[in-house]
C-alpha positions in Angstrom: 0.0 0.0 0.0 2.7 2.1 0.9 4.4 1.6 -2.0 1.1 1.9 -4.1 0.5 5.6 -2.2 4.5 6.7 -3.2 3.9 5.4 -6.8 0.5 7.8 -6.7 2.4 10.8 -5.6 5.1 9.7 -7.9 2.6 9.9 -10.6 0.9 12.6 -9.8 4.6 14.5 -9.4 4.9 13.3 -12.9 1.7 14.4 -13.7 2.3 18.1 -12.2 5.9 17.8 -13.9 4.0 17.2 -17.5 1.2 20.1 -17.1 4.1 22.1 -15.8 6.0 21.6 -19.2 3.2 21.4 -21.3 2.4 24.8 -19.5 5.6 26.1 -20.3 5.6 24.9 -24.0 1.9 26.9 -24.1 3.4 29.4 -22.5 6.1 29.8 -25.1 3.9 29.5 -27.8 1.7 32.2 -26.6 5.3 34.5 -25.9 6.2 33.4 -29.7 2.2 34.6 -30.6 2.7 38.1 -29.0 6.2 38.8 -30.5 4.7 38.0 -33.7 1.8 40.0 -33.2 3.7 42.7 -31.8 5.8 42.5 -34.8 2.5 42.9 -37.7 1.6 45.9 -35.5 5.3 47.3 -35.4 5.5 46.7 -39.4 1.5 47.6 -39.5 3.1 51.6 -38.0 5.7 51.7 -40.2 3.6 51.3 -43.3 1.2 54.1 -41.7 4.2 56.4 -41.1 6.2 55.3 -44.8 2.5 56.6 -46.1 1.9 59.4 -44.1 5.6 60.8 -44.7 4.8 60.4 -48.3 2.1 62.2 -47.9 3.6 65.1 -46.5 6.2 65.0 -49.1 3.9 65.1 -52.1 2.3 67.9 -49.8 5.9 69.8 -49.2 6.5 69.3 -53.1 3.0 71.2 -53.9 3.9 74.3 -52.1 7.4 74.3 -53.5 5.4 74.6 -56.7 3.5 77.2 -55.2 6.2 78.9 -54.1 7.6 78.9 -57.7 4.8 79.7 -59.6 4.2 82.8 -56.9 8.0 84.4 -57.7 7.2 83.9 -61.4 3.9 85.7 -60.4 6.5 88.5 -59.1 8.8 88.8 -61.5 6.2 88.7 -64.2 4.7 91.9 -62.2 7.6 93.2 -61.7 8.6 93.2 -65.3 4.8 94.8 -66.2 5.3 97.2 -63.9 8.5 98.4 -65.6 7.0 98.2 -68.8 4.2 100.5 -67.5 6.2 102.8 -65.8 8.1 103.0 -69.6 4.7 103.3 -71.5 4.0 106.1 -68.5 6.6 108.1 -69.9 6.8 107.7 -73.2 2.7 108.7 -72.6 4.0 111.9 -70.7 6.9 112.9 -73.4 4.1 112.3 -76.5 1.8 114.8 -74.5 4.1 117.4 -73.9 5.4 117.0 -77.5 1.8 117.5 -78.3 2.0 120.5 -76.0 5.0 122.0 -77.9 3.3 121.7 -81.3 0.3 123.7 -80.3 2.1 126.4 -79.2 4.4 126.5 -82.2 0.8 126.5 -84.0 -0.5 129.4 -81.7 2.7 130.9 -82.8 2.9 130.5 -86.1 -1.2 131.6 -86.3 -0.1 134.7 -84.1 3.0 135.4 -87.1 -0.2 134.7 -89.6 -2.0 136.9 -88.4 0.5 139.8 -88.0 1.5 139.6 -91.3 -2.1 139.1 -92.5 -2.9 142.7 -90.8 0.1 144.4 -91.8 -0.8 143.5 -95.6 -4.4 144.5 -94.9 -3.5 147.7 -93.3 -0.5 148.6 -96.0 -3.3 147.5 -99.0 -6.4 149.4 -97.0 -8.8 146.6 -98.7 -11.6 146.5 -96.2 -12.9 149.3 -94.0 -11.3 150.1 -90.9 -14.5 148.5 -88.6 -14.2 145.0 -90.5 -10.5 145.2 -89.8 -11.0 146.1 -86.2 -13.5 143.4 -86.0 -11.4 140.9 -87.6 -8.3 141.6 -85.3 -10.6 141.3 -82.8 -11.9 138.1 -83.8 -8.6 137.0 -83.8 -7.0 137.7 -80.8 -9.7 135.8 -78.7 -9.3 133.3 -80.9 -5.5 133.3 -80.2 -6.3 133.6 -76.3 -8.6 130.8 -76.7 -5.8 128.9 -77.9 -3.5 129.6 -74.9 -6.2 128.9 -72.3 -6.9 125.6 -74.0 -2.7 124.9 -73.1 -2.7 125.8 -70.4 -5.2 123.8 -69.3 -3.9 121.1 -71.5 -0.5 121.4 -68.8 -2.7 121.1 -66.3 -4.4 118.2 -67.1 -0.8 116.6 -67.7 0.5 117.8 -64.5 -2.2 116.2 -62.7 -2.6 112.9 -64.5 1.3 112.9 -63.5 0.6 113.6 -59.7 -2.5 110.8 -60.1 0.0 108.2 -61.0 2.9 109.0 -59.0 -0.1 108.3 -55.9 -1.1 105.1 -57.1 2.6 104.0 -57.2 
C-alpha cells in the first residue's frame, strides 16, 4: 500500500511535472504569438508612417510649386510694372510734345496773323470797322488757344501727380 501511495504521488509529481511543461511549452507558444503580433503591429506603424511621410512630401513638393509659380507671379509683375512705368513716360513725353506743337501752331497763327494785318493795313482793302473786327476776332481766338494749353499742362501735370499716388 505504501508503496502503491509513493507510486501515486510519484505519478501525480509526474503528472504536475508534464502540465508544468506542457504549461511552459503553451506558455512559449503564446510568448512566440505576442512577439509575432507585436511585430504585424510594429510593421503595421511603419507602413502608416512610410505613407503618411509620403504624404507630407507630395504635400511639401506642392507648395514648393507654389512657391515657384508665386515668384514667377512676381517677376512677371515686376517686369509689367517696368513696362508701364516706360509706357507712362513715353505717354508723358508724346503729350508734352503734343503741347510744344500747339504752341508753335498758336505761334505761327499769331505770325499769320500779324503779317495778314500788316498786308491788310498797307493795301487798305476792307474798312477800318471789318478790320477792327477781324483783329478782334482773332485775338480771342489766339487767347482761346492759350487757355486751351494751359489747361492742357494742367491736365498733364495732374494725370502725372495721379500716377505718382497710385505708385
Amino acid at each position: 500500500i505504501k508503496e502503491c501511495s509513493e507510486n501515486e504521488d510519484l505519478k501525480k509529481s509526474i503528472d504536475e511535472i508534464l502540465k508544468s511543461i506542457v504549461s511552459l511549452d503553451k506558455i512559449e507558444e503564446i510568448v512566440d504569438e505576442e512577439e509575432e503580433s507585436a511585430k504585424d503591429k510594429i510593421a503595421e506603424e511603419i507602413v502608416e508612417k512610410e505613407k503618411i511621410l509620403a504624404d507630407k512630401e507630395i504635400e511639401l513638393k506642392e507648395k514648393e510649386k507654389e512657391l515657384e509659380n508665386k515668384e514667377v507671379e512676381l517677376e512677371i509683375k515686376e517686369i509689367l510694372s517696368d513696362f508701364d512705368i516706360d509706357i507712362i513716360e513715353k505717354e508723358k513725353q508724346l503729350k508734352e510734345k503734343e503741347i510744344e506743337l500747339d504752341v508753335k501752331e498758336v505761334e505761327l497763327k499769331e505770325k499769320e496773323l500779324k503779317l495778314e494785318l500788316e498786308g491788310l493795313i498797307e493795301k487798305d482793302k476792307e474798312p477800318e470797322d471789318f478790320v477792327k473786327d477781324k483783329i478782334e476776332i482773332l485775338d480771342k481766338e489766339l487767347e482761346l488757344k492759350k487757355k486751351d494749353l494751359v489747361l492742357k499742362k494742367k491736365k498733364l501735370e495732374l494725370e502725372e501727380e495721379e500716377k505718382a499716388l497710385e505708385e
